[in-house]
C-alpha positions in Angstrom: 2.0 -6.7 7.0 4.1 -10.2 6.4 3.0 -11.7 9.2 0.0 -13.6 8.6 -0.3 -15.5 11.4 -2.0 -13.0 13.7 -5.0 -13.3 10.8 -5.3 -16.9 11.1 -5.0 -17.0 7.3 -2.3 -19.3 5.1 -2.7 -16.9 1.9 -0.9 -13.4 1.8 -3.6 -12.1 -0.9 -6.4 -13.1 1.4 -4.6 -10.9 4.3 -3.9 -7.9 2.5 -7.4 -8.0 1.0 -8.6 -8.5 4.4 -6.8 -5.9 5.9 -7.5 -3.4 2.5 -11.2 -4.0 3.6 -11.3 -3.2 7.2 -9.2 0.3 5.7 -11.4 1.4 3.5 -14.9 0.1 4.8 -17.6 2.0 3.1 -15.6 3.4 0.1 -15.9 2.6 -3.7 -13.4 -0.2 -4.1 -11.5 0.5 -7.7 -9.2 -1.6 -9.6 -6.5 -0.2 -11.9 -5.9 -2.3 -14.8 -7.5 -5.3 -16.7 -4.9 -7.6 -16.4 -4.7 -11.5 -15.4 -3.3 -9.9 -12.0 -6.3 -7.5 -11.7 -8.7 -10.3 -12.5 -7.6 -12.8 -9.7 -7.3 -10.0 -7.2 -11.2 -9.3 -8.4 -11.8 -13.0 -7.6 -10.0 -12.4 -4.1 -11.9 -9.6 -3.3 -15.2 -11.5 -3.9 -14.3 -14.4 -2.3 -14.2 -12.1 0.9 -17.6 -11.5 0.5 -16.8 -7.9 -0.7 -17.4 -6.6 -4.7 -15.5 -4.4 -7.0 -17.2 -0.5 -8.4 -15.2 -0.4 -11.2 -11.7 -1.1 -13.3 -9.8 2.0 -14.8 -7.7 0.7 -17.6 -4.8 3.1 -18.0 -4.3 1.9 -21.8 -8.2 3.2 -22.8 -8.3 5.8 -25.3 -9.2 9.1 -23.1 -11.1 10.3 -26.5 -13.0 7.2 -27.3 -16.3 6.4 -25.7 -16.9 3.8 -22.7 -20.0 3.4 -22.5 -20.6 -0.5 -22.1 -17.0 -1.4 -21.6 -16.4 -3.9 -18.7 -14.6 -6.2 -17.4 -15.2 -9.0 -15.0 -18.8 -7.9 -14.9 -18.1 -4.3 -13.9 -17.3 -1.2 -15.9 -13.9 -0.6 -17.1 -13.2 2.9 -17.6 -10.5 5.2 -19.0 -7.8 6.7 -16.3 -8.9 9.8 -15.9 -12.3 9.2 -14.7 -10.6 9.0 -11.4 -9.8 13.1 -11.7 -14.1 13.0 -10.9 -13.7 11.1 -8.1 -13.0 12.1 -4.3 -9.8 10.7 -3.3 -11.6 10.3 0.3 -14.6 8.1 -0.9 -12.9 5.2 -2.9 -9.8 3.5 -2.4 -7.5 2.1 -6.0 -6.1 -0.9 -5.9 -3.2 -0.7 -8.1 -2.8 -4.4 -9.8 0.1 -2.8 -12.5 3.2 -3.5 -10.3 5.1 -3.2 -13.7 3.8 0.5 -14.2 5.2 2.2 -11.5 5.0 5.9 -13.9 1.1 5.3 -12.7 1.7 6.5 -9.3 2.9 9.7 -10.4 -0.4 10.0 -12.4 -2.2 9.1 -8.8 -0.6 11.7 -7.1 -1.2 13.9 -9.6 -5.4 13.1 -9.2 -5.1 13.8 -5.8 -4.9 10.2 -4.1 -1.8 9.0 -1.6 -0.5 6.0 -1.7 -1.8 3.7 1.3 -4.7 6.3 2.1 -6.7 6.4 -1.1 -4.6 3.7 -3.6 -2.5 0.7 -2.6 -0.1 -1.9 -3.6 -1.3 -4.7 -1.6 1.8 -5.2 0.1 4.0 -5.4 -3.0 1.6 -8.3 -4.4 2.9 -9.3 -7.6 5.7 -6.7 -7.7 9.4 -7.3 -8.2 12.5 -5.2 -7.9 12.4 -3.0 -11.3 13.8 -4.3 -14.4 15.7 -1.2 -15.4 18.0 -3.0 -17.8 17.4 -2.6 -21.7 18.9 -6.2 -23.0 20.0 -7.1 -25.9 19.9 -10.5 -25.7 16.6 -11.4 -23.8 15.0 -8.3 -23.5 15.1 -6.7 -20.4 16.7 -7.5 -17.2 17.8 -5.8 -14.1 21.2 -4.2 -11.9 22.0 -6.2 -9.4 24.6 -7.0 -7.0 26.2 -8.7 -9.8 24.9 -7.6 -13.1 21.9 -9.1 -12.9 22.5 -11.2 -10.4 21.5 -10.8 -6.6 23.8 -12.4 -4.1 22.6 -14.8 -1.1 25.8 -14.4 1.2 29.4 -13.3 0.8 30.9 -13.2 -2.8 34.2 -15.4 -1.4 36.7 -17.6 -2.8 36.8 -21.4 -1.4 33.0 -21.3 -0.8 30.4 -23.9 -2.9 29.3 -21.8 -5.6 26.1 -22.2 -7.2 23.8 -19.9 -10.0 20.2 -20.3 -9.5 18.0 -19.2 -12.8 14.4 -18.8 -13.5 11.3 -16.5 -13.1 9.3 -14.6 -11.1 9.4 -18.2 -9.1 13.0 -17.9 -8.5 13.3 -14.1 -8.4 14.6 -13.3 -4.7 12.5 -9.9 -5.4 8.7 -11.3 -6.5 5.9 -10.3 -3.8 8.7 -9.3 -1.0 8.7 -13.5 -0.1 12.0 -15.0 0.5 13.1 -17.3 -2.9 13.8 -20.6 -3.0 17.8 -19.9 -3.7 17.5 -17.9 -0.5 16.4 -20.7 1.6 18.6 -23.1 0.0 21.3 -21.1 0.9 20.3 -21.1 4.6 19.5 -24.9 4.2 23.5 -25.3 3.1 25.0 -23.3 5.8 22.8 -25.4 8.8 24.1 -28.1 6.9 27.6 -27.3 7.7 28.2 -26.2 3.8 29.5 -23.0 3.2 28.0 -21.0 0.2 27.1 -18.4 -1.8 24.4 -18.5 -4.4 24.1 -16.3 -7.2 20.1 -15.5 -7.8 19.4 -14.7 -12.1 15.8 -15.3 -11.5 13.5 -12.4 -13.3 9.9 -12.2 -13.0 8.8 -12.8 -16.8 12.3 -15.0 -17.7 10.8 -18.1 -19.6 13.8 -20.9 -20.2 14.6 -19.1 -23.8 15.9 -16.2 -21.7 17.3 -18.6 -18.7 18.8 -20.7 -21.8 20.4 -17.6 -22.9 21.7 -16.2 -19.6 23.7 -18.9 -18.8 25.2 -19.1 -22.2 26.7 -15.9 -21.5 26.8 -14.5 -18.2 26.6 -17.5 -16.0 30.3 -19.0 -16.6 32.0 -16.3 -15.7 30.6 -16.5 -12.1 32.4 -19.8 -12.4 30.2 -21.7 -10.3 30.3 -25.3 -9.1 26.2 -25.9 -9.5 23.5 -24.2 -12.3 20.1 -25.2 -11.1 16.8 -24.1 -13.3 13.5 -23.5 -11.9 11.0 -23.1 -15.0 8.4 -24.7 -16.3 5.2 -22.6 -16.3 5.9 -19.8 -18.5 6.7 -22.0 -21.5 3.2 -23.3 -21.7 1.7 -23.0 -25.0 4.5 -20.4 -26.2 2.4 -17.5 -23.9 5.6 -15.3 -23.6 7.5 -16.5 -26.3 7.7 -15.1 -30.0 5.7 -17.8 -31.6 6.7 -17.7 -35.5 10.7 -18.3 -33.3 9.5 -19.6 -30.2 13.7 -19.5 -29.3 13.4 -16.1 -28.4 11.0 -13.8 -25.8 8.3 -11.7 -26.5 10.2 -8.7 -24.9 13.3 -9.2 -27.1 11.4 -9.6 -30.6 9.3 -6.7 -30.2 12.6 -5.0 -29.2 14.5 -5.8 -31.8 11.7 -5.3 -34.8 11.3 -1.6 -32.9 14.9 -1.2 -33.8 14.3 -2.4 -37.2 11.4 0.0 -37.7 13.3 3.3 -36.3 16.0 2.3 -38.2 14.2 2.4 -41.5 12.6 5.2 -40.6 15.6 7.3 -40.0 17.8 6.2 -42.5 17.8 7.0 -46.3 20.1 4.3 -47.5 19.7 0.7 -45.9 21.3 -2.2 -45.8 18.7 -3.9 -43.8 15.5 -4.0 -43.3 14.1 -7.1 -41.9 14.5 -8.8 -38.5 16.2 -12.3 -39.3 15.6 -14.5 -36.0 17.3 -17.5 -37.2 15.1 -20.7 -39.2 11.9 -22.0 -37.6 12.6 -25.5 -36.2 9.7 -27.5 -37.8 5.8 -26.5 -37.2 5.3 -29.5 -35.3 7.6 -28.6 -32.6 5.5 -28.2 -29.1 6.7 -26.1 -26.1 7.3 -29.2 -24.5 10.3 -30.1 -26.6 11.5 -26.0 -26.7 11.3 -26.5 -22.8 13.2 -29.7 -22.8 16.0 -28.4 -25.5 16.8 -25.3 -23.3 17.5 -27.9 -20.8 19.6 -29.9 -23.1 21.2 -26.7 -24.5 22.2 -25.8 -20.8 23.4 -28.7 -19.7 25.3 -29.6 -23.0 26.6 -26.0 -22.7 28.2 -25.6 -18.9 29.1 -29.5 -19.2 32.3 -28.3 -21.4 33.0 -25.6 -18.8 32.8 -28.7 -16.0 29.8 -26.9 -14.4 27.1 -29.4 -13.0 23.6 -28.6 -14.0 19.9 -29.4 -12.8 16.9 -28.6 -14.2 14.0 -28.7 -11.7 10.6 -28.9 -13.1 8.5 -26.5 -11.3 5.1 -27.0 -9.2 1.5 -26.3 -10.9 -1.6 -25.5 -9.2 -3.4 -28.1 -11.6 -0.5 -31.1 -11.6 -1.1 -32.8 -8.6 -2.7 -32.7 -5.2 -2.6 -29.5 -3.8 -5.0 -28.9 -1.1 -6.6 -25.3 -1.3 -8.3 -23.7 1.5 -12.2 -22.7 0.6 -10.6 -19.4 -0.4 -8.2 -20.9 -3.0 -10.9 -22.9 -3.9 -13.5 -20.1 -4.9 -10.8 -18.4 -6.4 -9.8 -20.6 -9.1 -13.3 -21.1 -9.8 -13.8 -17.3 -10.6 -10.8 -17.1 -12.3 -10.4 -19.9 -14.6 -14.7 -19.3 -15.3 -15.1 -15.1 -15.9 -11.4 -14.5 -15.6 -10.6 -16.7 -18.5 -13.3 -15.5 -20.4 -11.6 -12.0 -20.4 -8.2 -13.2 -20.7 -7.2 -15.4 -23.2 -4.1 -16.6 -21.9 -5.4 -17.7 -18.5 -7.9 -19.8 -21.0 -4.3 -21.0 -22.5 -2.7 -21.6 -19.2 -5.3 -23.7 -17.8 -6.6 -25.4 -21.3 -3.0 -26.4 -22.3 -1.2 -27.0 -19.2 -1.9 -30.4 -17.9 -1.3 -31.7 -21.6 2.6 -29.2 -21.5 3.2 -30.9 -18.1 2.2 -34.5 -19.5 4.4 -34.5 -22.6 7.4 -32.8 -20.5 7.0 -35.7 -17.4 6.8 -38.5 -20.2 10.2 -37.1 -21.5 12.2 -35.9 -18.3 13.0 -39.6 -17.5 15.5 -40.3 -20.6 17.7 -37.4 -18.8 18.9 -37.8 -15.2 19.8 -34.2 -14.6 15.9 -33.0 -14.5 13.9 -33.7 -11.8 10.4 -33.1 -11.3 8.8 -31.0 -8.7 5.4 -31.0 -10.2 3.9 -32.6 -7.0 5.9 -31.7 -4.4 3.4 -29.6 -2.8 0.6 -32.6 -2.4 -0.3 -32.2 1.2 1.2 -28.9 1.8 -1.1 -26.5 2.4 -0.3 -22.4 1.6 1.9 -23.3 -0.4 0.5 -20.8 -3.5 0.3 -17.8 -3.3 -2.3 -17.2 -6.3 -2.6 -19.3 -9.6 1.1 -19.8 -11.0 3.2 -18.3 -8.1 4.5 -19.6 -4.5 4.2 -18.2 -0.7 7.2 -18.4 1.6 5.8 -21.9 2.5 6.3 -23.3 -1.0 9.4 -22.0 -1.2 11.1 -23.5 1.8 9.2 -27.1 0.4 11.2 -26.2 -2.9 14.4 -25.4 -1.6 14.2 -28.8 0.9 13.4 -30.8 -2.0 16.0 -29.6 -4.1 18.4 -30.0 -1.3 17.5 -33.6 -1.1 18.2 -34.1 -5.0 21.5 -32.2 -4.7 22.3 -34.7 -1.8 21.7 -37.7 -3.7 23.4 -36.6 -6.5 26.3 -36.2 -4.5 26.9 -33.0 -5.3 27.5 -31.3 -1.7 
C-alpha cells in the first residue's frame, strides 16, 4: 500500500498504521526494538487513538531479569518472551529495518511475516548495506559500486553524482529520491541525463566527503550535488574525539586493532591513529561546512562543478503539520526524548547547528539553502528528519531551479 490517496491521508506512517490496525483489531500490538524508530512509530500508533502492550528489545540479556524495564511507558522485554506468546493473538511490529537476521528468529517463534509481524511497508528500511568499507564504514553493491543509476549509463549524456543520506538514498522507505525526480525533471526539460545516486541511509558529509574523494571522479561527471545537513548535528553519528570520521568506520577500525592484538604475538601496532584533533572548539557547524569546502576544492581540480544543498528540518522553518504530525512531535520530542538521548540532541542542538551553518553559507556561492523550502507544503515529512514523495519532488524542483540559474544545464 503506496497509494495513499484512497485513505484521505498525506503521511505514509499514518496509512500503514491505519491499515496495521484495521489487520489486527483486537490483538496485543507489540513493538520490536527500543529505538528512535520504534519510539516515533509508538507516538504514531497513539496518535491513532490506539496503544502499544509491550516492546521486545532483541539486545536484552535473555538471563538477566526484566522486571520493571520499560520503555515509552510500557514494558520492554527480552526477545524471547515472544516464544510464550500465540502468534494468532498479537501482531509485531518490526521497527529494526537494519536487522533483517530478526526475521529468521520470528519465523522461528512461530509468527509470518504480514500475518502476525510486519514491516510497515518498508518504513524506515533501505536496500541492504552489504558492503564492509574501509573507508567510511559500510556501504552497499549497486549498479555501479555503490552507486544506483537513474537512466542509461551513456556517453554524450549530462552526467551528474548525487551524494548524501538516507535523504538522498533512492532505496529509504520504498519513496522515489530526489535524484530520481530530478532526473525526470531534466529529461521533460528537453535535457538528457543520467544521474549516478551515492546516497546511503546513515552517510553523514564525513562519509559523502570521503566518497567523492575517491570514487566519485572516476564516474567523470559534469555536476556533484550534496544533500546533507541533518546527521552532522551535534556530532550524533560521528566519532567525536575525530569528528572527520563515522561512527561505523572507527568502531571498525579499533575492532581490527583489537583482533589484531589479540592474535598476534609480536606487534608493531597497537593503537588506532585517526589523524590530529582539529582544535576543541571546533562545532559541527564548521565540520559540516569544511566537507563542503573539501569537496568543492577537491572535484574543482578535476573541472567538476559542485553544489552543496542544505537540507530541510522539521524545526527550521514553516512547515505546516497535519494534527497527526502535530501530536507526534509532541510525543516524541516529550517521552521519546526522554528515552533517547540523541532525539534530546537532535531537537536541543539543531536550530542552533542550522543557525551557525545559515550565518556561514553566504560567504560561499556554491551552497544553497533548502532549510525552508517546504513552508507551505504540506506532507512533505514523512516522520521527524526524513521526507515523503511530496518533499522530494519540492527538492528536486528547487534544486532544478538553482542548477538553472547557475547556468549549469
Amino acid at each position: 500500500m503506496n497509494g495513499l490517496e484512497g485513505k484521505g491521508m498525506a503521511n505514509s506512517l499514518q496509512a500503514y498504521i491505519g491499515e496495521l490496525l484495521e489487520l489486527t483489531r483486537g490483538r496485543k500490538l507489540v513493538i520490536l526494538g527500543c529505538t528512535s524508530a520504534s519510539a516515533y512509530i509508538c507516538c504514531a500508533i497513539r496518535a491513532m487513538g490506539a496503544d502499544v502492550d509491550f516492546f521486545v528489545d532483541p539486545d536484552a540479556d535473555p538471563l538477566e531479569t526484566t522486571d520493571g524495564k520499560s520503555f515509552m511507558s510500557r514494558p520492554a522485554l527480552p526477545l524471547h518472551r515472544l516464544i510464550y506468546e500465540d502468534p494468532s493473538e498479537i501482531a509485531v511490529v518490526h521497527s529494526l529495518h537494519y536487522r533483517r537476521d530478526l526475521n529468521r528468529t520470528l519465523e522461528n517463534y512461530g509468527l509470518r511475516e504480514n500475518e502476525s509481524y510486519f514491516g510497515l511497508h518498508g518504513y524506515q528500511s533501505a536496500k541492504e548495506r552489504d558492503v564492509l568499507d574501509p573507508l567510511v564504514g559500510y556501504g552497499r553493491s549497486d549498479d555501479v559500486g555503490s552507486f544506483h543509476v537513474h537512466g542509461e549509463n551513456e556517453e554524450g549524456l549530462l552526467r551528474i553524482v548525487a551524494v548524501g543520506g538516507a535523504t538522498t538514498d533512492y532505496s529509504y522507505s520504498g519513496f522515489r529520491s530526489w535524484p530520481s525526480y530530478l532526473h525526470e525533471i531534466l529529461l521533460e526539460n528537453g535535457i538528457p541525463n543520467v544521474v549516478f545516486n551515492g546516497g546511503v541511509n546513515g552517510y553523514t558529509s564525513c562519509e559523502e566527503r570521503d566518497v567523492v574523494l575517491r570514487d566519485v571522479p572516476c564516474l567523470k561527471p559534469d555536476l556533484v550535488l550534496s544533500l546533507s545537513g541533518a546527521c552532522d548535528i551535534a556530532d550524533i553519528m560521528v566519532d567525536r574525539a575525530h569528528p572527520w570520521y563515522s561512527k561505523a568506520t572507527s568502531r571498525r577500525f579499533e575492532s581490527d586493532i583489537r583482533t589484531h592484538a589479540h592474535k598476534q604475538k609480536e606487534l608493531w601496532f597497537d593503537e588506532a591513529g585517526k589523524g590530529a584533533w582539529p582544535g576543541r572548539g571546533r562545532q559541527d557547524s564548521q565540520i559540516w561546512l569544511a566537507n563542503q569546502r573539501i569537496m568543492h576544492a577537491s572535484l574543482g581540480s578535476y573541472g567538476i562543478a559542485f553544489h552543496g544543498f542544505f537540507q530541510p528540518a522539521v524545526f527550521a522553518g514553516s512547515y505546516p503539520m497535519s494534527e497527526f504530525e502535530k501530536q507526534c512531535m509532541a510525543s516524541f520530542t516529550s517521552e521519546g526524548a526522554r528515552e533517547i538521548d540523541s532525539i534530546s540532541v537532535f531537537f536541543d542542538e539543531g536550530t542552533r547547528f542550522y543557525e551557525d551553518v545559515r550565518g556561514r553559507m553566504a560567504e560561499h556561492a556554491f551552497l544553497h539553502d533548502l532549510s525552508h523550502v517546504f513552508d507551505g507544503v504540506c506532507g512533505a515529512y514523512s516522520d521527524w528528519a526524513h521526507y515523503e514523495e511530496e518533499g522530494n519532488k519540492v527538492i528536486a524542483q528547487a534544486v532544478y531551479g538553482i542548477l538553472t540559474d547557475a547556468g549549469r544545464l
